[in-house]
N, C-alpha and C positions, 0 to 999 in steps of 0.2 A: 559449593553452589550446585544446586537441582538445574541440568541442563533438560529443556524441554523441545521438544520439532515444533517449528509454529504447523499451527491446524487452522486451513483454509475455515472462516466464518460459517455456520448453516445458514441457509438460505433466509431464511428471518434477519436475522443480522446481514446479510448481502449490502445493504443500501449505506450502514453504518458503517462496515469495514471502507464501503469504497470512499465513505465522505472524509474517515479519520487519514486514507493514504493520499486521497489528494492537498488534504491539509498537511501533512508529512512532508510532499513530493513539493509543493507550493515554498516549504521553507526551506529544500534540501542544498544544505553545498556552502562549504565554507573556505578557509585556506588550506584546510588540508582534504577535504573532500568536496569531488568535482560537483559541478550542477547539471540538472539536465536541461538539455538543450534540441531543439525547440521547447523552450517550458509550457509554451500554450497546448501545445498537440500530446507532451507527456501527461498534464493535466487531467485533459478530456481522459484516456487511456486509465489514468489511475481512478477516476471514479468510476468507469465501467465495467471494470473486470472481474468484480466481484458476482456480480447477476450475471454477468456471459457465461461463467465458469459452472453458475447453476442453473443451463439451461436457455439460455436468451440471447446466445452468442448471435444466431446469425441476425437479429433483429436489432442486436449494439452494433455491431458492424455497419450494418449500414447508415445507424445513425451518428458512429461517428467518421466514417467516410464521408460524411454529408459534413462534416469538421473539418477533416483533416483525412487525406488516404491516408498517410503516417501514423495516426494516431490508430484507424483502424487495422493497420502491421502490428503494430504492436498490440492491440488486442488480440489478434488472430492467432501471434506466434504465444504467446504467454498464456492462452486459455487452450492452445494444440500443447504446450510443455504439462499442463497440467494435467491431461489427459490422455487414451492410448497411444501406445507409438504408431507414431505417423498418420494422427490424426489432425486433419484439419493443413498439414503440409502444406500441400499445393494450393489454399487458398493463401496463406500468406507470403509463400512464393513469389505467388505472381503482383500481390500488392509489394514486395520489395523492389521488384524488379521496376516497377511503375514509378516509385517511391526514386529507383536511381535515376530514371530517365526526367525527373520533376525538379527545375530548377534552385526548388525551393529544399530540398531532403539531400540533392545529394552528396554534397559536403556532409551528412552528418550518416548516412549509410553509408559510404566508400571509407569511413574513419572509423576511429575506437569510439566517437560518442555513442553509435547504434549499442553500442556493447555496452555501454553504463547505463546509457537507457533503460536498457531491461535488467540490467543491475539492481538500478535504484528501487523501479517498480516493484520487483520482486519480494525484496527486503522491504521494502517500504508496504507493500501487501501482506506479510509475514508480520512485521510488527501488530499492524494495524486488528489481523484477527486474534492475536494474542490481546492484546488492550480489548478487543468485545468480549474474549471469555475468559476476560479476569486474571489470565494466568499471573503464576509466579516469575522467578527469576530462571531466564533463557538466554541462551547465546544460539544467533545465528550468522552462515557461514558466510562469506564472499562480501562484505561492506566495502562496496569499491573506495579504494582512497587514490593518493597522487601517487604515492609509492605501493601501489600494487593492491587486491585485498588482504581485507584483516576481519577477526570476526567481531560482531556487536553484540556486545553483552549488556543485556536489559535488568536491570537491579530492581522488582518491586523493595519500594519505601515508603508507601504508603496505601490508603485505600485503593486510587486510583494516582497514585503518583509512581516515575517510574524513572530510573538514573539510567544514562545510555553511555556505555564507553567501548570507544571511543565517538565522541558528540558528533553526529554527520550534520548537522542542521545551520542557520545561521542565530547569534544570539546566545544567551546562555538561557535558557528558559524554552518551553512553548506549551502552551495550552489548546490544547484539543476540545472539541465538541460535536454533538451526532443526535441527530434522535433515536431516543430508544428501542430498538427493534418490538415488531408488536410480540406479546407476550409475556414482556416484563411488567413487572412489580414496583415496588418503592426501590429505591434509588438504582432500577434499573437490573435488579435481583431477578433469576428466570426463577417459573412456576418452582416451588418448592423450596425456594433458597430464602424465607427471609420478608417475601412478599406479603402485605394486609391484603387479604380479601379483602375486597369493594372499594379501596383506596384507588385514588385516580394514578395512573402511570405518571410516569415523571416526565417535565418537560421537557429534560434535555439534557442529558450527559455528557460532565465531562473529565477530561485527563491532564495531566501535569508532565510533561518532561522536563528532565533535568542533566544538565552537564554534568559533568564529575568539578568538584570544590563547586555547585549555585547550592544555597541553601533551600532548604526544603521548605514547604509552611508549616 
């Protein structure tokens, strides 16, 4: 198996990565892997991060502070991880520190959930720009489970179908969807891959996950 790094989306695809990990983050957590909690503030968080990270940080921040302070920590600290060291630090510092004084967070900051939180996000952002650029077969590291992490290995099996082991999600199945970032082609093909001149872009993309033993189509 071809191990690949996931690659943060290009900004074209920014909108797409964040709609496929909130859809991700939306089904994540099963019996053996946890769920994120607050699910509504991880949410907000997962579809924003993808545009903060190219450029638009301080302007998602406050609109998801206008959400949730929480939601906006977590964008803060995960778009300062992707970026130079110790950038952006002291802004999500002090939204943490807010976040424990908040009746509403601090059970889940003073505990491990803070830490799967941004587990989940991560991984679940990682996947997500791998499925906008097609990639093949990848394992990435840290899949928080009950018994510690493990890594997740992503099996393409089809065009847009893709086996995930061990299954973080609930169900045995899930199907993804996005609009297609602008610049594609037919079936969402970028310039030179495949694409018909003058054919209209496609409505709307989508992806298949799959357990290990759901059948495929």
């Amino acid at each position: 198996m071809t191990t690949q790094h996931a690659r943060v989306a290009a900004p074209a695809g920014a909108m797409a990565e964040g709609m496929l990990a909130l859809q991700l983050v939306d089904h994540w957590g099963n019996r053996h892997t946890p769920r994120p909690r607050p699910r509504a503030d991880v949410l907000v968080a997962a579809l924003l991060l993808p545009p903060a990270r190219h450029g638009e940080l301080a302007t998602l921040s406050r609109l998801a502070e206008g959400c949730s302070r929480y939601a906006a920590y977590l964008l803060r600290r995960l778009a300062a991880a992707a970026g130079p060291r110790d950038a952006g630090h002291a802004d999500w510092q002090a939204l943490l520190v807010s976040c424990q004084h908040d009746p509403r967070y601090r059970d889940v900051v003073s505990s491990g959930a803070d830490a799967v939180n941004l587990a989940i996000l991560t991984i679940a952002h990682a996947v997500a720009a791998h499925l906008v650029a097609r990639g093949g077969n990848a394992v990435f590291p840290d899949l928080p489970g009950k018994d510690g992490p493990t890594p997740l290995r992503v099996v393409r099996v089809g065009e847009r179908s893709y086996r995930l082991r061990p299954w973080p999600l609930a169900g045995r199945r899930l199907t993804l969807h996005a609009e297609p970032p602008p610049g594609t082609g037919r079936a969402g093909a970028a310039p030179g891959e495949g694409s018909v001149p003058g054919a209209p872009p496609p409505r709307h993309l989508t992806w298949t996950l799959l357990a290990p033993g759901a059948p495929a189509d």
